[in-house]
C-alpha positions as CSV (number, residue, x, y, z in Angstrom):
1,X,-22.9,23.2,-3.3
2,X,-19.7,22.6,-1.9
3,X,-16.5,22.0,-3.4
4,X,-16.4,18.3,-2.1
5,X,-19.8,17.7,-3.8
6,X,-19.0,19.1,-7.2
7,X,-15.9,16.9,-7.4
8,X,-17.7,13.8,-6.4
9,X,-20.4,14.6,-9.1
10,X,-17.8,15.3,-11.8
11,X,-15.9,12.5,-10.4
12,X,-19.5,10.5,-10.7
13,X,-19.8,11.6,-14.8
14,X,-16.1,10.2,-15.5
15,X,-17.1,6.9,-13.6
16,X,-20.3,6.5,-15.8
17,X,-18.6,7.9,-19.0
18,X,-15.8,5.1,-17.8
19,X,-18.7,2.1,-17.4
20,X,-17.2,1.9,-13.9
21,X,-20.7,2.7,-12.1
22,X,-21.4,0.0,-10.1
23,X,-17.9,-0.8,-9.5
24,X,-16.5,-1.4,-5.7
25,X,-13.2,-0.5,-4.9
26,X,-10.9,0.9,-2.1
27,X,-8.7,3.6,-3.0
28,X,-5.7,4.7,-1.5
29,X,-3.6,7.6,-2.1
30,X,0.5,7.7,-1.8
31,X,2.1,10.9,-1.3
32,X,5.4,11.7,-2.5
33,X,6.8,13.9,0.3
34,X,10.8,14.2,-0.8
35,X,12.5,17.8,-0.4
36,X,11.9,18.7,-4.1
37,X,7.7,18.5,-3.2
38,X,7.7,21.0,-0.3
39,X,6.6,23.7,-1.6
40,X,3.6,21.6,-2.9
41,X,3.0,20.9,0.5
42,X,3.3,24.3,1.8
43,X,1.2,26.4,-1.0
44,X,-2.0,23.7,0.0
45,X,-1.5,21.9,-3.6
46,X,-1.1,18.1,-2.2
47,X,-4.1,19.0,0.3
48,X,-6.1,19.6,-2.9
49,X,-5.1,16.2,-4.3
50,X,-6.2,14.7,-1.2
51,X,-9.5,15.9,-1.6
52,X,-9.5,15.6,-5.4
53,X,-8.9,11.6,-4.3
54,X,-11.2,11.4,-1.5
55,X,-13.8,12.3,-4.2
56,X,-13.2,9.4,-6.0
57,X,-12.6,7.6,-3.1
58,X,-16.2,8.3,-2.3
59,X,-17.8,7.1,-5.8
60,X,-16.3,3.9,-5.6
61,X,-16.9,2.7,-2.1
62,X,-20.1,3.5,-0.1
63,X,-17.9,4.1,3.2
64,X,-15.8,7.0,1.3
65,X,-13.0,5.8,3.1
66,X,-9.4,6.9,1.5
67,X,-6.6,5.3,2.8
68,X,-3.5,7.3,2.8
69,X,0.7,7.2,2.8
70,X,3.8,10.1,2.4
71,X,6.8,9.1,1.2
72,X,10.9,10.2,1.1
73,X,13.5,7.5,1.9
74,X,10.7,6.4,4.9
75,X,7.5,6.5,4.8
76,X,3.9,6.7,7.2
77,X,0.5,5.2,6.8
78,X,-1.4,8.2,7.9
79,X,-5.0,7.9,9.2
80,X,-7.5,6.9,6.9
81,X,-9.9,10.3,5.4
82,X,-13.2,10.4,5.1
83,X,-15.4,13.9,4.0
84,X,-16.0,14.1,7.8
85,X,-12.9,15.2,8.7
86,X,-10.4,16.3,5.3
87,X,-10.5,19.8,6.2
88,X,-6.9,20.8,6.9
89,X,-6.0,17.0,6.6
90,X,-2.7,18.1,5.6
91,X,-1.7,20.2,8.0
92,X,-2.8,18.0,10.7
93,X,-1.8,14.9,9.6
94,X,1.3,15.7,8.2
95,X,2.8,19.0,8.4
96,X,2.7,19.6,12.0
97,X,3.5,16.4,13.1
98,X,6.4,15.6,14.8
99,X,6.7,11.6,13.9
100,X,6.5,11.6,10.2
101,X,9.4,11.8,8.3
102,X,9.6,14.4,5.5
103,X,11.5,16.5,2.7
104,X,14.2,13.8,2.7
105,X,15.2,12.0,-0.5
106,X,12.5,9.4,-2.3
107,X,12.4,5.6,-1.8
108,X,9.3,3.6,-3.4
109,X,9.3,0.0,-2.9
110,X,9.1,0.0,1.2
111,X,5.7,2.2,0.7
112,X,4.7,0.3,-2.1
113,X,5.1,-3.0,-0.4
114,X,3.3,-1.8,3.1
115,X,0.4,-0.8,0.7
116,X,0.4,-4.3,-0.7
117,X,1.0,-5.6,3.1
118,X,-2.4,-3.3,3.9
119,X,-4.5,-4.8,1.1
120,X,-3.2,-8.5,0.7
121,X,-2.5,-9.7,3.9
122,X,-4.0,-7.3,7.1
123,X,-7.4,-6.6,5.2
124,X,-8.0,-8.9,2.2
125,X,-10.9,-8.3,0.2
126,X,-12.7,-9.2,-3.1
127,X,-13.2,-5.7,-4.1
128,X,-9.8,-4.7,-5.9
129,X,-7.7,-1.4,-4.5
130,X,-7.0,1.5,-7.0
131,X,-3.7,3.3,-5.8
132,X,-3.0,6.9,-6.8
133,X,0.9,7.2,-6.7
134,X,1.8,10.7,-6.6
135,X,5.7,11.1,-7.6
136,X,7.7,14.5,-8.7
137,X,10.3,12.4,-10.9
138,X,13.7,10.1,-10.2
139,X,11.5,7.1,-8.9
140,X,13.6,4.5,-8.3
141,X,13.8,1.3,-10.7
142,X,13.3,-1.3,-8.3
143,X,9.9,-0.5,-8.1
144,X,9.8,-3.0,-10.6
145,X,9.8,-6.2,-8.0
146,X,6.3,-4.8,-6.1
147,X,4.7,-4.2,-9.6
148,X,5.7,-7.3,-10.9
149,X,5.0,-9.1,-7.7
150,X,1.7,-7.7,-7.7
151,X,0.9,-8.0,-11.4
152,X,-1.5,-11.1,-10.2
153,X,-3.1,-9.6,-7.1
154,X,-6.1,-7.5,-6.7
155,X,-4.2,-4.3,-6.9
156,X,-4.1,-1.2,-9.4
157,X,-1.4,1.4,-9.6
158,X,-2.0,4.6,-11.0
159,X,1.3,6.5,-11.1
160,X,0.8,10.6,-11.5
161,X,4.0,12.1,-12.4
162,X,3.9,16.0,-11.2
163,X,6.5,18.7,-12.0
164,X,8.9,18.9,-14.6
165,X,11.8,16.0,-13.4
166,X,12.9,12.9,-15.0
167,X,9.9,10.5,-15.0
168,X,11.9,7.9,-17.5
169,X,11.3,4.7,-15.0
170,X,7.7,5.3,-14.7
171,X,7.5,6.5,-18.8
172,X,8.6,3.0,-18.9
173,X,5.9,1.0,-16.7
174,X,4.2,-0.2,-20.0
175,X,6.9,-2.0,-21.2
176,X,7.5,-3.9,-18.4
177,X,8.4,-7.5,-18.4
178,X,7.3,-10.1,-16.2
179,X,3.8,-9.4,-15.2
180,X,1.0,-11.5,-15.2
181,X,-1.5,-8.6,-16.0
182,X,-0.5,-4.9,-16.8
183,X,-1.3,-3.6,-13.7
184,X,0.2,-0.2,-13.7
185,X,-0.4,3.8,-15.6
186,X,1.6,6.6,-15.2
187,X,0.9,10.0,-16.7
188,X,2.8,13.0,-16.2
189,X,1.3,16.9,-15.8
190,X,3.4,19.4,-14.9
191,X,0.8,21.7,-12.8
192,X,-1.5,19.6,-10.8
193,X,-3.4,22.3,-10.1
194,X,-4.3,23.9,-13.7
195,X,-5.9,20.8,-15.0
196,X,-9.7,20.5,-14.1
197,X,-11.5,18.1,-12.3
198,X,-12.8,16.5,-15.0
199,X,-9.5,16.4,-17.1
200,X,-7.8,14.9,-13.8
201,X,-10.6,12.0,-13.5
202,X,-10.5,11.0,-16.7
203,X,-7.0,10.4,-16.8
204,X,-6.8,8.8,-13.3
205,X,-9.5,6.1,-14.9
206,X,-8.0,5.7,-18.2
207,X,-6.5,2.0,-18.3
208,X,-8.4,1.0,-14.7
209,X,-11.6,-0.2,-16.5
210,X,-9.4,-2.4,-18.8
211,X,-7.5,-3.7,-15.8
212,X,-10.9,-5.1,-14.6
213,X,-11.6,-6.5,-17.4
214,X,-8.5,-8.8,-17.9
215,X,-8.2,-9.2,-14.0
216,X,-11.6,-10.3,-14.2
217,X,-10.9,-12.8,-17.3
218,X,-7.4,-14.3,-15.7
219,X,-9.7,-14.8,-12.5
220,X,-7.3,-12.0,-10.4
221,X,-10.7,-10.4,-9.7
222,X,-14.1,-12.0,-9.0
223,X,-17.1,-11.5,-11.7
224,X,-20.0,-9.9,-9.2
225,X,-17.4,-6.8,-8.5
226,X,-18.6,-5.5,-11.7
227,X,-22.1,-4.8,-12.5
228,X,-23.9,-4.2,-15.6
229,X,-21.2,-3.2,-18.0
């Protein structure tokens, strides 16, 4: 079996284990891509995480479809992956490619805001979007006006601190004010790569089934998304 599969049936065991079987979403994946991440890049660590994603990506939605971004102080939507073609994704996509902007210092909100600009306005949909947020520390506090903004839209963040910077902003997400729903996590491991599949899921899903739930009671999210939990 290949590596792909066994991540998409682990990813399949936190899902049920989760009650999120049955459960439609989009995902999308944003890459932190500031100077301080390039050996990440380099050593084949963030092309892991894409594929670790895509995984997920393909329990939740039946076109398997993950949606990616990178990050510094600009950012790229890169072309969407699929298992079809994530094989060297990173390389290809981002590494050797002349147009994308790379290793420079990190700036959130503009990413954060074309992801909500994707998902709101140029391809609106019922089924809410689950964002992984990778970030390797000194994120910048006004991410607070897309979070807040988006606290009553169809839209999940899952922040993944990585490394061993200063993650105090996003330590902070849960207390928060203004939000219409809490609709953000953050967790921090130092190694990416050490954790298991399995550890890795089950922290990426923590708080999203309890996000459906209240979106679901305050009406951000539509009942039939959800089926038989």
């Amino acid at each position: 079996m290949s590596s792909i599969n066994l991540m998409k049936k682990t990813a399949g065991i936190v899902l049920e284990k989760k009650k999120l079987t049955g459960v439609v979403a989009r995902v999308g994946l944003v890459l932190d891509i500031s100077g301080s991440m390039r050996s990440l890049y380099k050593n084949g660590t963030v092309q892991k995480v894409v594929e670790r994603i895509l995984a997920v990506a393909s329990q939740f939605d039946d076109d398997g479809m993950l949606d990616v971004w990178v990050y510094d102080n600009e950012f790229s939507r890169l072309p969407s992956v699929t298992e079809r073609d994530f094989e060297n994704y990173v390389n290809l996509q981002i590494l050797n490619s002349d147009t994308i902007h790379k290793f420079g210092r990190n700036d959130e909100p503009p990413v954060m805001y074309d992801v909500m600009n994707k998902y709101l306005k140029e391809d609106p949909s019922k089924d809410p979007a689950f964002i992984v947020f990778i970030n390797d520390g000194g994120c910048k506090r006004t991410i607070k006006k897309p979070v807040v903004s988006s606290s009553d839209k169809p839209i999940f963040w899952q922040f993944v601190g990585v490394g061993n910077s200063n993650f105090d902003v996003l330590e902070n997400l849960d207390t928060m004010e203004g939000r219409f729903i809490d609709n953000a996590n953050f967790f921090h491991v130092q190694d990416i790569d050490a954790i298991t599949d399995e550890q890795l899921y089950d922290r990426l899903l923590n708080e999203f089934p309890d996000w459906i739930r209240e979106a679901k009671e305050k009406r951000v999210l539509l009942e039939e998304i959800q089926s038989g939990t």
